[in-house]
PyMOL Python script that loads the backbone (N, CA, C, O; Angstrom):
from pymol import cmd

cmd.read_pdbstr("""\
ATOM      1  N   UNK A   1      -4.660  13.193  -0.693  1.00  0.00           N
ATOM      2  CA  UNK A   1      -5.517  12.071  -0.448  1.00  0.00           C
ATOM      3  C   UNK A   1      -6.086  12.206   0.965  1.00  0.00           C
ATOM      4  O   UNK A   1      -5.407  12.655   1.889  1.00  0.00           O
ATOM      5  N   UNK A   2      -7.282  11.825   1.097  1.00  0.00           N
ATOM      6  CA  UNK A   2      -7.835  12.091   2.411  1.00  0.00           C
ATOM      7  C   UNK A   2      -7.966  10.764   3.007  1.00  0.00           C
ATOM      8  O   UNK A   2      -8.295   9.807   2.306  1.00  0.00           O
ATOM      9  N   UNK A   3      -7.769  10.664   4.045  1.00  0.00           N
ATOM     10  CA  UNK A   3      -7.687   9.978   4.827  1.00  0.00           C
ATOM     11  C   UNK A   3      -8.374   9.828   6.639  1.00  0.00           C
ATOM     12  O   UNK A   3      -7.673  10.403   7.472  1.00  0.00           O
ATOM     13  N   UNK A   4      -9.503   9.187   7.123  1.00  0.00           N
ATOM     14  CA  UNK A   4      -9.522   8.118   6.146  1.00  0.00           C
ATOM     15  C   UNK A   4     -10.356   8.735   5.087  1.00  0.00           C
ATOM     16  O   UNK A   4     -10.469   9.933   4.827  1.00  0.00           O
ATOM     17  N   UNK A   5     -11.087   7.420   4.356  1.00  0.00           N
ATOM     18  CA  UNK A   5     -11.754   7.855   3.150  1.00  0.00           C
ATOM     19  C   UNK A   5     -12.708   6.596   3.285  1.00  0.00           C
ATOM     20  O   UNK A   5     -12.335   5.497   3.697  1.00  0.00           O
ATOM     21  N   UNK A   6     -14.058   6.933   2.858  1.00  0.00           N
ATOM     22  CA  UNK A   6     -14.448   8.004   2.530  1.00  0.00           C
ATOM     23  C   UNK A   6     -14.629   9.019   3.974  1.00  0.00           C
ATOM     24  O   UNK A   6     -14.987   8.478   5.020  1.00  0.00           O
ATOM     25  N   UNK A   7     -14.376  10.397   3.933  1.00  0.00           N
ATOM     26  CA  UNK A   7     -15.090  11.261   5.068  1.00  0.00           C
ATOM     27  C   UNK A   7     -16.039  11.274   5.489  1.00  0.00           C
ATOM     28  O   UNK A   7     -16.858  10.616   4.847  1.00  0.00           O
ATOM     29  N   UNK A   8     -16.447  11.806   6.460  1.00  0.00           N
ATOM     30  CA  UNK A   8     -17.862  11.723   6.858  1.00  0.00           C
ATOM     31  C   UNK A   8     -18.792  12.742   5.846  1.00  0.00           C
ATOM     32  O   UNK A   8     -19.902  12.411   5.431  1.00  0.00           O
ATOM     33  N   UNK A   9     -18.266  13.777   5.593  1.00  0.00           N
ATOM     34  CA  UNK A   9     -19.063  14.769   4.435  1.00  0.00           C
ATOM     35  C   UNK A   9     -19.146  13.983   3.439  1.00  0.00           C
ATOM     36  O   UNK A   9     -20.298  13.738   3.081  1.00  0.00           O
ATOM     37  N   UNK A  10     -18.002  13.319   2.648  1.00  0.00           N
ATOM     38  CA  UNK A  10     -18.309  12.128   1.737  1.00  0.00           C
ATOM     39  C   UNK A  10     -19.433  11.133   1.647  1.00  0.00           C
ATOM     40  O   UNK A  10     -19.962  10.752   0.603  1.00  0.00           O
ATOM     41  N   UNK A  11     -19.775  10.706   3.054  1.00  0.00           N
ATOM     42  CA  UNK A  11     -19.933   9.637   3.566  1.00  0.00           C
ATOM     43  C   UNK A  11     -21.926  10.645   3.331  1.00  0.00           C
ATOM     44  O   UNK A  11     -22.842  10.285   2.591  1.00  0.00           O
ATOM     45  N   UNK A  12     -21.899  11.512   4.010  1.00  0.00           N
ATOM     46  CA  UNK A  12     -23.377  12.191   3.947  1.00  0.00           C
ATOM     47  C   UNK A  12     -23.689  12.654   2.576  1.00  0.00           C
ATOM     48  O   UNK A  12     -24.826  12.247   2.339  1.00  0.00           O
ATOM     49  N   UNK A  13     -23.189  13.366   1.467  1.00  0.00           N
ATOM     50  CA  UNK A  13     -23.285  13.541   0.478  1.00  0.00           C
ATOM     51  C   UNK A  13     -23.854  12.619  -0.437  1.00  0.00           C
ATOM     52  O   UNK A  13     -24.749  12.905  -1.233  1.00  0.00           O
ATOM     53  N   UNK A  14     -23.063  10.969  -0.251  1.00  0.00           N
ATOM     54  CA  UNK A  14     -23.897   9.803  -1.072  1.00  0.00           C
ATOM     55  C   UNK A  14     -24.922   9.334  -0.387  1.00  0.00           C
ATOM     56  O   UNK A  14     -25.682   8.552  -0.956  1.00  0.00           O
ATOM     57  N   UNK A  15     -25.136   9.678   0.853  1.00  0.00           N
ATOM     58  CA  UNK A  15     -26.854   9.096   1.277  1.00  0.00           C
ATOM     59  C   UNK A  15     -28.000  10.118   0.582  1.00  0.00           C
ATOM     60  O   UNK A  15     -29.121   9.724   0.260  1.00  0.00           O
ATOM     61  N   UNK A  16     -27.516  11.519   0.406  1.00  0.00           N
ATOM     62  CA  UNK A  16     -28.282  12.124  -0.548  1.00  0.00           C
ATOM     63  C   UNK A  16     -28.370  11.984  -1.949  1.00  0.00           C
ATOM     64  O   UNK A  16     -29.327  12.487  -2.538  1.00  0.00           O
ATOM     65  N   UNK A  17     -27.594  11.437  -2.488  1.00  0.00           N
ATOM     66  CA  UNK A  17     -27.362  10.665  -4.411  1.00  0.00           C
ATOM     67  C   UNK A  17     -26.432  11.573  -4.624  1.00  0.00           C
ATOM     68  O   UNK A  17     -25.645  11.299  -5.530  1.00  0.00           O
ATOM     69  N   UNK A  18     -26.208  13.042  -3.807  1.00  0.00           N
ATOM     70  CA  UNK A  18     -25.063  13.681  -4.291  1.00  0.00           C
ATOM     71  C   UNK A  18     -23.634  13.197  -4.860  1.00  0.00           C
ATOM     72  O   UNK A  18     -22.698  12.970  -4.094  1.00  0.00           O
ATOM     73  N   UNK A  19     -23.543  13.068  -6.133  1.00  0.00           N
ATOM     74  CA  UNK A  19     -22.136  13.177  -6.975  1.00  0.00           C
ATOM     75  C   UNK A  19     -20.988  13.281  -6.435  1.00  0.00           C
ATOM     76  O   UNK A  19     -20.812  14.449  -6.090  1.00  0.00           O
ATOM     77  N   UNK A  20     -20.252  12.723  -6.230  1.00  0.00           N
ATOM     78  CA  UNK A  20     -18.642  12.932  -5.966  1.00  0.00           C
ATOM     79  C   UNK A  20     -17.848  12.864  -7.263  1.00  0.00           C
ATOM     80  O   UNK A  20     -17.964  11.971  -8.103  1.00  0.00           O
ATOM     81  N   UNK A  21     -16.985  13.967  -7.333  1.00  0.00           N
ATOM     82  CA  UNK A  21     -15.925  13.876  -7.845  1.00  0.00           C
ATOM     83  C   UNK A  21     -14.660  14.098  -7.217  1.00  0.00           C
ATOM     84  O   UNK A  21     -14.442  15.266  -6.895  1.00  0.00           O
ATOM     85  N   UNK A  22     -13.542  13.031  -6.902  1.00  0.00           N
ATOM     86  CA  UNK A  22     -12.634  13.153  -6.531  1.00  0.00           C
ATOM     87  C   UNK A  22     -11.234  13.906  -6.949  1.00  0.00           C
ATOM     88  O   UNK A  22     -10.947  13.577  -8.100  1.00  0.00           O
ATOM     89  N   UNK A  23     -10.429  14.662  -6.477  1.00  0.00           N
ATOM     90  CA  UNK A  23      -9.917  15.721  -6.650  1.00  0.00           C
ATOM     91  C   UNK A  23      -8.977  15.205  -7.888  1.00  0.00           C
ATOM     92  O   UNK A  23      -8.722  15.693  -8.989  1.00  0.00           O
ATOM     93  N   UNK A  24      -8.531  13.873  -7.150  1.00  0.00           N
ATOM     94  CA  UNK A  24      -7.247  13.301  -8.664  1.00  0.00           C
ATOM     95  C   UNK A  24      -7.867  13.330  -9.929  1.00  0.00           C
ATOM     96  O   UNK A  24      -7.358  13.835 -10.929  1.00  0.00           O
ATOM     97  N   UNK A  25      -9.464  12.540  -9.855  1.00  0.00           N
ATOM     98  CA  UNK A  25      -9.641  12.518 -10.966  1.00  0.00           C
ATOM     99  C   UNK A  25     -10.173  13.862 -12.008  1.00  0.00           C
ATOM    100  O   UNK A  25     -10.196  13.877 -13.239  1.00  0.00           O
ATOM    101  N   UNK A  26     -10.638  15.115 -10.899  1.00  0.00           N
ATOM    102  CA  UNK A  26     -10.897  16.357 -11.508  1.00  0.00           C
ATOM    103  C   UNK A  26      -9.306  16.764 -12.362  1.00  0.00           C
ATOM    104  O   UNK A  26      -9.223  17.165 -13.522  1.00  0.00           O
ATOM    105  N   UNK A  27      -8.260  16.546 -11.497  1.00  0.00           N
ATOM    106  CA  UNK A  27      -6.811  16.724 -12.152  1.00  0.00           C
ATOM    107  C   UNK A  27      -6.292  16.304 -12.995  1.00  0.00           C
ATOM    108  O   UNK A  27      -5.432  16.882 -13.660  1.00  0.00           O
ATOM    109  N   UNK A  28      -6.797  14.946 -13.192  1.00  0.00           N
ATOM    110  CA  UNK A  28      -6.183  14.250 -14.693  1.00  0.00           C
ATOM    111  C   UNK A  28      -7.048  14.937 -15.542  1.00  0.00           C
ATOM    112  O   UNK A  28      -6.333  15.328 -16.464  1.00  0.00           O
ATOM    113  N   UNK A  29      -8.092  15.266 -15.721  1.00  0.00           N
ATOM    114  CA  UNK A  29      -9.044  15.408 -16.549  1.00  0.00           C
ATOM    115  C   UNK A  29      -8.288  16.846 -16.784  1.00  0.00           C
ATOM    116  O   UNK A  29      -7.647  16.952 -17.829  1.00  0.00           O
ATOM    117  N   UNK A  30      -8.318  17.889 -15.937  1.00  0.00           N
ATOM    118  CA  UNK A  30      -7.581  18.660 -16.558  1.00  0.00           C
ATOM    119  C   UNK A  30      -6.623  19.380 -17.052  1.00  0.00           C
ATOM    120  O   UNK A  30      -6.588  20.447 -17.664  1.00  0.00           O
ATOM    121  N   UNK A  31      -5.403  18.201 -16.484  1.00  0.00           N
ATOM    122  CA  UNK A  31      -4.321  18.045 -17.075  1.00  0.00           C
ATOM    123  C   UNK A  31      -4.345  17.632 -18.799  1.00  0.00           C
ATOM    124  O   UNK A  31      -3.858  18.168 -19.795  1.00  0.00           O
ATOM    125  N   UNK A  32      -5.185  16.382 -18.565  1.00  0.00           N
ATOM    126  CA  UNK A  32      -5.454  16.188 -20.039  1.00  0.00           C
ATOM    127  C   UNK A  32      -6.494  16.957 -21.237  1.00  0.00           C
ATOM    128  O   UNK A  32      -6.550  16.591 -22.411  1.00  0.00           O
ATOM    129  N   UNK A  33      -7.304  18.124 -20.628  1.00  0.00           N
ATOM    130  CA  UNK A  33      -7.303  18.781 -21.513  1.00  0.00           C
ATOM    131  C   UNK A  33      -6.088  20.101 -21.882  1.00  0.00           C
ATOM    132  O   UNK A  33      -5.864  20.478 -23.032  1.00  0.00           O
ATOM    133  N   UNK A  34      -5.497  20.591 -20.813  1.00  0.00           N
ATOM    134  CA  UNK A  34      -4.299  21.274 -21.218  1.00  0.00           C
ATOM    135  C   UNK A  34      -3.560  20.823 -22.389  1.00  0.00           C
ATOM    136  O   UNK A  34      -3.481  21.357 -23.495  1.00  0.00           O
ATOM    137  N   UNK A  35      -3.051  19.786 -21.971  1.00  0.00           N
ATOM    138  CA  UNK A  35      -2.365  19.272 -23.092  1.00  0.00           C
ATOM    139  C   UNK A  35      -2.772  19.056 -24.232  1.00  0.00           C
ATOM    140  O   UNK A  35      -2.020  19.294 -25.178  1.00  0.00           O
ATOM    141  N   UNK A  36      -4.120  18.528 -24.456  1.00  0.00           N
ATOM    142  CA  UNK A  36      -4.958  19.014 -25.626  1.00  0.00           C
ATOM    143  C   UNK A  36      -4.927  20.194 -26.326  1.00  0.00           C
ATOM    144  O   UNK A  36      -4.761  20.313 -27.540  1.00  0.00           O
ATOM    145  N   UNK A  37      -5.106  21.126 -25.457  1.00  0.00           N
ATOM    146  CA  UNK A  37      -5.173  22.755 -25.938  1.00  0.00           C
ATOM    147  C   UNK A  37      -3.421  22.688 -26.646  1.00  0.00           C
ATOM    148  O   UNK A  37      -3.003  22.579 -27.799  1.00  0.00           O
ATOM    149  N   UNK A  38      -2.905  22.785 -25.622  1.00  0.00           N
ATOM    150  CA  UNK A  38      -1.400  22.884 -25.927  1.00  0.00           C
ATOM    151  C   UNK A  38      -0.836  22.109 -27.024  1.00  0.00           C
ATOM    152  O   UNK A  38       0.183  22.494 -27.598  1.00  0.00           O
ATOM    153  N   UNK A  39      -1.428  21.066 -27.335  1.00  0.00           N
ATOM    154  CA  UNK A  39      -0.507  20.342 -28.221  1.00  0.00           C
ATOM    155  C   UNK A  39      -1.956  19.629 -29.628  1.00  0.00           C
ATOM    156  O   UNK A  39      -1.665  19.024 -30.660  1.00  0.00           O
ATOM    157  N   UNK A  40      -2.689  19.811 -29.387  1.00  0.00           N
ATOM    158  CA  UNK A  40      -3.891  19.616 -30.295  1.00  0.00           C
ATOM    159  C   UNK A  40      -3.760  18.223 -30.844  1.00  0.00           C
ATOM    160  O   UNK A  40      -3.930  17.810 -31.991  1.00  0.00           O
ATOM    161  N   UNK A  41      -3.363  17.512 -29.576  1.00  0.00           N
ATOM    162  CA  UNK A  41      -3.048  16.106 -29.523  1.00  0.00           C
ATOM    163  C   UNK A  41      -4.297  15.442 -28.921  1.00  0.00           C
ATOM    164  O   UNK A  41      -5.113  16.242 -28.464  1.00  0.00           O
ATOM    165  N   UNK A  42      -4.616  14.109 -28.828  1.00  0.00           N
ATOM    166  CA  UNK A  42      -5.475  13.461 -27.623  1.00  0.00           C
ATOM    167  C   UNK A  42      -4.401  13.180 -26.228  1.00  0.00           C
ATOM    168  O   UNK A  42      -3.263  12.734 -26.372  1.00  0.00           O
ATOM    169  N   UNK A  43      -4.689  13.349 -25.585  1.00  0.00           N
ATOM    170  CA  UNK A  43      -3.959  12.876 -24.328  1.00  0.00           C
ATOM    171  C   UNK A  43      -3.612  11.842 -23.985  1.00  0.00           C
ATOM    172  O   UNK A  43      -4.214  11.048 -24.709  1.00  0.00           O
ATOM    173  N   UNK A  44      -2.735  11.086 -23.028  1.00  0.00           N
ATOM    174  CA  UNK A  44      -2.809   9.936 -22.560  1.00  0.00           C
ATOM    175  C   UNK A  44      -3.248   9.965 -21.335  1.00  0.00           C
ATOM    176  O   UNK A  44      -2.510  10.121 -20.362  1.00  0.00           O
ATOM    177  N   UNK A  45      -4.453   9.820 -21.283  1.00  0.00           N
ATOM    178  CA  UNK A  45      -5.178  10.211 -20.230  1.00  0.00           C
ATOM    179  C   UNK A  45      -5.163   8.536 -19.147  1.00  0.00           C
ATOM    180  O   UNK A  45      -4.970   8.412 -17.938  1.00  0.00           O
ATOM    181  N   UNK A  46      -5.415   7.617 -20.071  1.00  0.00           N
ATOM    182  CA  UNK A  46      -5.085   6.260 -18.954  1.00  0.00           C
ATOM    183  C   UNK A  46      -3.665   6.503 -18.457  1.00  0.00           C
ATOM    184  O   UNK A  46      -3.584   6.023 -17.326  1.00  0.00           O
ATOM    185  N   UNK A  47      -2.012   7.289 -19.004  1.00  0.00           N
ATOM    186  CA  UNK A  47      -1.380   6.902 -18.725  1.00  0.00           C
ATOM    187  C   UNK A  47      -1.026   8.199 -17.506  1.00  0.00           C
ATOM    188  O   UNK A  47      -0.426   7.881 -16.479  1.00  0.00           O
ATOM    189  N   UNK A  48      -1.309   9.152 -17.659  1.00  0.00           N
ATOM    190  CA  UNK A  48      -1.333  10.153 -16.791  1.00  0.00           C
ATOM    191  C   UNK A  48      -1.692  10.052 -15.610  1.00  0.00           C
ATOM    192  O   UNK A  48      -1.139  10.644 -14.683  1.00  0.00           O
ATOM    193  N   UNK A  49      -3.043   8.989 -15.455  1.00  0.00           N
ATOM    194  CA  UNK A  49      -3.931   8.478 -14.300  1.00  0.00           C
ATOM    195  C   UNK A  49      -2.645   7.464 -14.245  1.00  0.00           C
ATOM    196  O   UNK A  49      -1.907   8.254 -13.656  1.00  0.00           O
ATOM    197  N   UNK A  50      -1.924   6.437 -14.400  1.00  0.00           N
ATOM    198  CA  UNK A  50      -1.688   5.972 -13.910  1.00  0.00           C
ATOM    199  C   UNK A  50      -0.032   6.422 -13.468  1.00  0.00           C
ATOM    200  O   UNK A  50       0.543   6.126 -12.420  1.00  0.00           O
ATOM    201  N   UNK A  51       0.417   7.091 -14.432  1.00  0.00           N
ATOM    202  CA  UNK A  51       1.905   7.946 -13.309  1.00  0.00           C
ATOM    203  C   UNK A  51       1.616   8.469 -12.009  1.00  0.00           C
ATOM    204  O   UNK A  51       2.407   8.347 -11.074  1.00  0.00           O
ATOM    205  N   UNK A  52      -0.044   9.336 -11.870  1.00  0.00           N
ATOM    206  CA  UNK A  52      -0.042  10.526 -10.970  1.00  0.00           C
ATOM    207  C   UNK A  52      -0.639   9.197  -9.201  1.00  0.00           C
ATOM    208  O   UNK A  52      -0.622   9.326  -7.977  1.00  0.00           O
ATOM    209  N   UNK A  53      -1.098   7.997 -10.285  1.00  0.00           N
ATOM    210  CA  UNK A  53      -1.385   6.672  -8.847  1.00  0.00           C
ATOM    211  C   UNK A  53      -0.146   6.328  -8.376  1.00  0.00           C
ATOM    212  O   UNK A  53       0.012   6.200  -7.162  1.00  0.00           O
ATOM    213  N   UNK A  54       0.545   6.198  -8.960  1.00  0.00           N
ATOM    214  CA  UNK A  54       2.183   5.251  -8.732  1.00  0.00           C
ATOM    215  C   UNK A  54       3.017   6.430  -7.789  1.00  0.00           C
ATOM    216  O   UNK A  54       3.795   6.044  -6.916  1.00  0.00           O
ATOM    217  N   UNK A  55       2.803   7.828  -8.025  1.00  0.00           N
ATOM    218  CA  UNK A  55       3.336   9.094  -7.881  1.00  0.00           C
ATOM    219  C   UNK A  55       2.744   8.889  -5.933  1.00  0.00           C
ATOM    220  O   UNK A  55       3.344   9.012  -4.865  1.00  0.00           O
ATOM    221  N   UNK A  56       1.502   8.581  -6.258  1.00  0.00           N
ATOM    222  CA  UNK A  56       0.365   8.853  -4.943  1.00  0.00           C
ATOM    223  C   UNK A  56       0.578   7.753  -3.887  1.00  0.00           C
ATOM    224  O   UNK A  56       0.575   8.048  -2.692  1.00  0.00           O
ATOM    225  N   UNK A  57       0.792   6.303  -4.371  1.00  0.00           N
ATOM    226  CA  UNK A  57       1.213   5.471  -3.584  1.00  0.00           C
ATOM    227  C   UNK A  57       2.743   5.801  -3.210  1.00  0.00           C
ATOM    228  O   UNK A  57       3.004   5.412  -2.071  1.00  0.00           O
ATOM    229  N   UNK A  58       3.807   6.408  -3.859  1.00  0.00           N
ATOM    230  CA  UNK A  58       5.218   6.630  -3.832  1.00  0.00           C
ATOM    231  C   UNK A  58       5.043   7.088  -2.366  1.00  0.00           C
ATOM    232  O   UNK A  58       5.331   6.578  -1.283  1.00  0.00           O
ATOM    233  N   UNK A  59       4.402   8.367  -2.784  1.00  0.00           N
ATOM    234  CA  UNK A  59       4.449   9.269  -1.205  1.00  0.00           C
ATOM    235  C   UNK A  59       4.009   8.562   0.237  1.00  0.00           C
ATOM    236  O   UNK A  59       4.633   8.493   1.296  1.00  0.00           O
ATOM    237  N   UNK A  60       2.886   8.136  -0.079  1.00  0.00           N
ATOM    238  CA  UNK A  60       2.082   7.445   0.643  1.00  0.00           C
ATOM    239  C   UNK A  60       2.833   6.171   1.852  1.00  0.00           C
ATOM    240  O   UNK A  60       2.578   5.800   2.998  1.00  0.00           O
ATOM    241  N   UNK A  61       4.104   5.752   0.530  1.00  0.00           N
ATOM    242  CA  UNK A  61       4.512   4.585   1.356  1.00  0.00           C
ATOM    243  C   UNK A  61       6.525   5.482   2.054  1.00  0.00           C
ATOM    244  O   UNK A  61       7.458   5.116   2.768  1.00  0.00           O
ATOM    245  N   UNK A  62       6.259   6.370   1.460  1.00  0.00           N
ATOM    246  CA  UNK A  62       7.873   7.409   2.002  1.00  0.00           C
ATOM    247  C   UNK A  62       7.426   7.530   3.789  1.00  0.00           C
ATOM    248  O   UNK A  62       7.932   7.064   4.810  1.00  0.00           O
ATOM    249  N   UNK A  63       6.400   8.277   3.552  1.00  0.00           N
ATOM    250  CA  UNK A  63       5.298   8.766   4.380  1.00  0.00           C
ATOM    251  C   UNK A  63       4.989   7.731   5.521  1.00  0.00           C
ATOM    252  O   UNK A  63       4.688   8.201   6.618  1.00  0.00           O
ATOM    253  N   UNK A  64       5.027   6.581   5.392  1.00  0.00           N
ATOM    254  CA  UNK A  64       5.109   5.323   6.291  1.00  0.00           C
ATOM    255  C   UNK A  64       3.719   5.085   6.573  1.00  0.00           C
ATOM    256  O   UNK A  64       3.386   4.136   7.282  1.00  0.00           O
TER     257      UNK A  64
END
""", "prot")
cmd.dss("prot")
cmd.show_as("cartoon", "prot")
cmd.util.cbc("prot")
cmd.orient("prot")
C-alpha cells in the first residue's frame, strides 16, 4: 500500500484522464482467475477482496 495515497505520479496521471489500476485490485482479479483455471469454478471474488482488505488493514495496524 502506498502511502501517502494518492502519489504524486497518481495524483498527475488523473489530471491527464489516465486510468489507474491499483495493484490489490490487479491481484484479486488475478487470483480469481487462477482459481478459475484451476478449479473451473467462478471465484469468490467479493470474498477474496475482502480477506486480502482485512489481511491489509491487519498489517497496517501491527505496523502502528
Amino acid at each position: 500500500m502506498y502511502h501517502p495515497w494518492p502519489t504524486r505520479l497518481a495524483e498527475a496521471a488523473e489530471k491527464t484522464g489516465a486510468g489507474l489500476v491499483l495493484a490489490f485490485e490487479l491481484l484479486v482479479h488475478q487470483a480469481a482467475r487462477q482459481v478459475e483455471l484451476m478449479t473451473a469454478r467462478t471465484p469468490p471474488t467479493a470474498a477474496m477482496r475482502q480477506a486480502g482488505q482485512a489481511e491489509l488493514r491487519r498489517r497496517a495496524e501491527a505496523a502502528g
